[in-house]
C-alpha positions in Angstrom: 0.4 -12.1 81.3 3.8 -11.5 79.6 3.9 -9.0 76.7 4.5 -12.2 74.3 1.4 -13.6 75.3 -0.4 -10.6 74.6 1.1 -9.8 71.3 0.8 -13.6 70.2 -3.4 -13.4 71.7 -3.9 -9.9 70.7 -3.1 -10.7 67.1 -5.2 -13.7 67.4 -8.0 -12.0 68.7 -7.8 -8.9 65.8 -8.0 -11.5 63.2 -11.2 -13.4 65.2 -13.0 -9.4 65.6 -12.3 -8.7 61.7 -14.0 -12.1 60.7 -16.8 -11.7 63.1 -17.9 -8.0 62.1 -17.3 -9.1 58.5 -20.5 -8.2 56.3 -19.9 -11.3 54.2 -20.9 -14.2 56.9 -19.9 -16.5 54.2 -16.0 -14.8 54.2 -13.4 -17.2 54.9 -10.3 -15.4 56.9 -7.4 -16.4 57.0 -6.3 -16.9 60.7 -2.8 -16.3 62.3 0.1 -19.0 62.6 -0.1 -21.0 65.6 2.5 -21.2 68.4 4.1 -25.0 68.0 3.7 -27.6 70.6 5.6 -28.0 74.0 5.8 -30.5 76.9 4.4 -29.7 80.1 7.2 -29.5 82.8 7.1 -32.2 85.6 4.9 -31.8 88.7 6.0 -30.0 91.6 7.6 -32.2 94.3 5.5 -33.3 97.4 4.3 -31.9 100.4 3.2 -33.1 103.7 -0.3 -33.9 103.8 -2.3 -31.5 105.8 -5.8 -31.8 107.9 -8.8 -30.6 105.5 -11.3 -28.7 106.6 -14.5 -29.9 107.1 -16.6 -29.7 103.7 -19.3 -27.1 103.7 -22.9 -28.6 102.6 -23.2 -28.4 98.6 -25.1 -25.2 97.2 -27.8 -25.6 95.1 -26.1 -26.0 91.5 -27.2 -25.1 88.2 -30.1 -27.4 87.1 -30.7 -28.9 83.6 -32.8 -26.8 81.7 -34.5 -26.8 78.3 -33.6 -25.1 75.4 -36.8 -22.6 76.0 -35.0 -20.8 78.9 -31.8 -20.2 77.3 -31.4 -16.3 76.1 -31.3 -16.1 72.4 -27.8 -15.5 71.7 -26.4 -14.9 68.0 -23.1 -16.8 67.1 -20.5 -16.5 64.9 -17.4 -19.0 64.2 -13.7 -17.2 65.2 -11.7 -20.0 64.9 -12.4 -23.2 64.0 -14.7 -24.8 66.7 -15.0 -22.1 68.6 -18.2 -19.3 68.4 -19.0 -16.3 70.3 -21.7 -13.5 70.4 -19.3 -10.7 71.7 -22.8 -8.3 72.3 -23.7 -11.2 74.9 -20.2 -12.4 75.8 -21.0 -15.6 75.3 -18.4 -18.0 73.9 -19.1 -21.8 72.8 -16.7 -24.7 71.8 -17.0 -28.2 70.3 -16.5 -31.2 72.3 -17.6 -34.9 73.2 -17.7 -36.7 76.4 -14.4 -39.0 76.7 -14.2 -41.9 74.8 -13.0 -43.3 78.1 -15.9 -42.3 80.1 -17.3 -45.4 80.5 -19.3 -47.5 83.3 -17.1 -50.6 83.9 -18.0 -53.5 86.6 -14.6 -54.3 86.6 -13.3 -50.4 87.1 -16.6 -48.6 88.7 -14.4 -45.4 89.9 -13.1 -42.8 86.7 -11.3 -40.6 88.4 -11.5 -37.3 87.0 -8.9 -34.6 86.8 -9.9 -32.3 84.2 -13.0 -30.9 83.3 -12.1 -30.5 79.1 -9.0 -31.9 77.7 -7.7 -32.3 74.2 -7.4 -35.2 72.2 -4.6 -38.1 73.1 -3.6 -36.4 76.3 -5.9 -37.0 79.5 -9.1 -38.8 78.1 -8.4 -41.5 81.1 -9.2 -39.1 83.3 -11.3 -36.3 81.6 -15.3 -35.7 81.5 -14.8 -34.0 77.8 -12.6 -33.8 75.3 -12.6 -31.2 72.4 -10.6 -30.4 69.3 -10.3 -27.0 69.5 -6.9 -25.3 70.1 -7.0 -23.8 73.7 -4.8 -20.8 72.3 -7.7 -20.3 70.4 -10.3 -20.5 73.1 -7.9 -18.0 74.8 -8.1 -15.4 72.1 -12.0 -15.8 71.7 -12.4 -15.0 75.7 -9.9 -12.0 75.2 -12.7 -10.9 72.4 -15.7 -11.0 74.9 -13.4 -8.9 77.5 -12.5 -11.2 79.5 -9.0 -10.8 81.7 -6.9 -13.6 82.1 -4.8 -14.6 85.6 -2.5 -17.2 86.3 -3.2 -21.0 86.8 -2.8 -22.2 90.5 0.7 -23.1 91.7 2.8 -24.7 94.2 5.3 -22.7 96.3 8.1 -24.0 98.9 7.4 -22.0 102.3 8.4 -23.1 105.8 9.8 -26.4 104.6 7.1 -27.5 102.7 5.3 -26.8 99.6 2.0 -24.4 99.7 -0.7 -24.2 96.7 -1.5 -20.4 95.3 -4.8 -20.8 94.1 -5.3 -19.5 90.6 -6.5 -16.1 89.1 -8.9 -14.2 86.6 -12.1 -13.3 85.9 -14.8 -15.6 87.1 -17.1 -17.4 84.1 -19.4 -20.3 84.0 -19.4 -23.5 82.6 -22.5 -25.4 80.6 -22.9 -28.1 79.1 -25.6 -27.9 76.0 -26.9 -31.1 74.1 -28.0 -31.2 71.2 -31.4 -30.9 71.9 -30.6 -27.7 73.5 -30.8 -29.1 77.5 -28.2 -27.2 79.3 -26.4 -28.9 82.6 -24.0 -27.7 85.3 -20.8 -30.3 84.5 -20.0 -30.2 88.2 -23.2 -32.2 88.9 -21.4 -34.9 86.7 -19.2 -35.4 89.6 -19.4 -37.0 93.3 -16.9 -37.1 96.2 -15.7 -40.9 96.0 -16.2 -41.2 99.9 -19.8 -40.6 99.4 -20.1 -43.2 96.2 -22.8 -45.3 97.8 -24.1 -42.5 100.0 -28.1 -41.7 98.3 -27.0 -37.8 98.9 -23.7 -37.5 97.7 -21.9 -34.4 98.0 -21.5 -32.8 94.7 -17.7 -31.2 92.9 -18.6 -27.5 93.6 -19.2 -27.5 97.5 -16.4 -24.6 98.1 -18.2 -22.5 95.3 -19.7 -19.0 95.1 -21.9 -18.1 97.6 -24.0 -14.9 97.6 -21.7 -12.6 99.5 -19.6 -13.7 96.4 -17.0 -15.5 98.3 -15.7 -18.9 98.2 -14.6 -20.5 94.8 -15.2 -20.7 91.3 -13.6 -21.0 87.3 -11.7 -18.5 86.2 -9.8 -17.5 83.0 -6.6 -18.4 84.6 -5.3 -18.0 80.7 -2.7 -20.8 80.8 1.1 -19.1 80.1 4.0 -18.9 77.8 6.8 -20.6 78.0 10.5 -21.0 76.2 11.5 -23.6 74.7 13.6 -24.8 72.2 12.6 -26.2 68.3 14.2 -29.0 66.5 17.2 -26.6 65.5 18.2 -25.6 68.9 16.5 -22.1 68.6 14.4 -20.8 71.0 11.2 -19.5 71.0 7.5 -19.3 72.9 4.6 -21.6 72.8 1.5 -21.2 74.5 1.7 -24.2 77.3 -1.6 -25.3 77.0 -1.2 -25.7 73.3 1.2 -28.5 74.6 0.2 -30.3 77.9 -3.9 -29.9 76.6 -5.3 -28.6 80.0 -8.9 -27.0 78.6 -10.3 -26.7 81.7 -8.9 -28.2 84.5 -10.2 -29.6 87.8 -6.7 -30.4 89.9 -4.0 -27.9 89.4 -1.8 -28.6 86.1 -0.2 -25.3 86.1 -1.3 -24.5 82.3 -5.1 -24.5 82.5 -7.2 -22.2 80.4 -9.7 -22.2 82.8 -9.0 -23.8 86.1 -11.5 -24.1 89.4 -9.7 -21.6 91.8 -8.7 -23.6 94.7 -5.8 -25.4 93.9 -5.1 -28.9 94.7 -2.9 -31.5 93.2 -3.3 -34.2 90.5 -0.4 -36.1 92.3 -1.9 -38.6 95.0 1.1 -38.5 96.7 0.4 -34.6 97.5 -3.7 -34.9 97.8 -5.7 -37.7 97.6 -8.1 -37.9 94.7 -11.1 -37.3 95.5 -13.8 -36.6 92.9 -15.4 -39.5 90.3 -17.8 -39.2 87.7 -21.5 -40.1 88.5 -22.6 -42.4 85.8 -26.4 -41.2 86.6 -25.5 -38.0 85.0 -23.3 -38.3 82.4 -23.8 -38.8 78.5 -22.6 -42.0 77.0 -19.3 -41.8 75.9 -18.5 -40.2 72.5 -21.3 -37.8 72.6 -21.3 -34.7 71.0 -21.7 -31.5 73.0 -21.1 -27.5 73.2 -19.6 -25.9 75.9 -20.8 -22.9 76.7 -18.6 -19.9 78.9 -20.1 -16.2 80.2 -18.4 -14.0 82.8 -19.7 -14.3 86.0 -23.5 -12.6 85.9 -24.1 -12.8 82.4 
């Protein structure tokens, strides 16, 4: 992470701690400016499609469970949207399931390419879409100590172009109603080869196993970037603030959180390949909170 990015998150995060240790739970701080909006950068060009491995058989995935079984956690708003109980490391965000998210005769298969995404960017092909700033989410996962990485990446080697798969600490992903049910979001998704197949395989199939190999989310933390305001000056901007990459599924390149293998959003690099299960997933428009914890928490 460059030093901008940790003086711009740092600064962020000092003004989230003082708020949340305050003794007046009724205090209003006032939080930092915000880093203005960029573009994303075009997608990297493509490569040669390759053989894929043969898919390993789905692990057993987190199941929806009721409220009951849930730890009692105690949260407190940092930013607007966006809770955490930094005793726990817990950290919860606002959000609905897309708009778009909808079982049409006439277009059965949503392809999905992010997990979360913010508003008027990727909805057409998002699960859930939130309001909150994701330089904001960034700062409240530095406050649980949490260590960012780097999003996944393409890289030209021996004539071709090679992903990196992304970095940072590992952390779950819930989804909580509000009656309290949680649900693994990855269950929300089926390999479109097995769409009429009774046992289809499930998003998630290269995950953590218990050797603690294989893949997973991580705080990949998104990146700073350069660019130049309406006056020709230049300055930083967090990207995500920008292209509004939450939490990604294919690799963006500017992903808060991002699944750790990398693959591409561009069909002309790798075919897509996940689509939402309409069995699992709310009706459009629903409101939800998305819960995050490091890895064993």
């Amino acid at each position: 992470m460059t030093t901008a990015l940790s003086l711009l998150l740092a600064a962020a995060c000092g003004f989230a701690l003082t708020a949340c240790h305050s003794t007046d739970n009724n205090a209003t701080r006032p939080l930092p400016p915000l880093p203005p909006v960029a573009p994303h950068p075009s997608a990297p060009p493509a490569r040669a499609a390759q053989p894929q491995p043969p898919t390993p058989p789905t692990p057993p995935l987190l199941p929806i469970r009721p409220a009951s079984a849930t730890p009692p956690i105690a949260l407190k708003e940092l930013f607007p949207g966006v809770r955490a109980d930094l005793s726990a490391k817990v950290v919860e965000f606002d959000a609905i399931t897309s708009p778009m998210l909808m079982d049409d005769p006439k277009a059965p298969l949503f392809f999905v390419e992010t997990l979360v995404c913010s508003p008027d960017t990727r909805e057409h092909e998002s699960l859930l879409v939130t309001d909150v700033k994701p330089s904001h989410l960034h700062a409240a996962m530095l406050a649980i100590g949490l260590v960012p990485g780097a999003p996944g990446l393409f890289k030209f080697e021996n004539g071709q172009f090679q992903p990196v798969d992304a970095t940072g600490d590992r952390v779950t992903v819930e989804v909580h109603s509000a009656q309290g049910s949680a649900s693994d979001p990855r269950t929300w998704l089926i390999n479109v080869a097995d769409r009429d197949n009774p046992e289809p395989r499930r998003f998630g199939s290269d995950a953590e196993d218990a050797s603690g190999g294989g893949h997973g989310w991580v705080f990949a933390g998104s990146s700073m970037r350069t660019v130049a305001d309406k006056a020709g000056a230049m300055q930083e901007v967090y990207d995500a603030d920008g292209t509004g990459i939450v939490v990604g599924l294919c690799c963006f390149g500017s992903e808060v959180i991002a699944w750790s293998r990398t693959f591409s959003h561009d069909a002309s690099i790798d075919a897509p390949e996940w689509i939402a299960d309409f069995s699992r997933t709310p009706p459009p428009g629903t409101k939800v909170r998305i819960r995050l914890r490091p890895v064993g928490r």
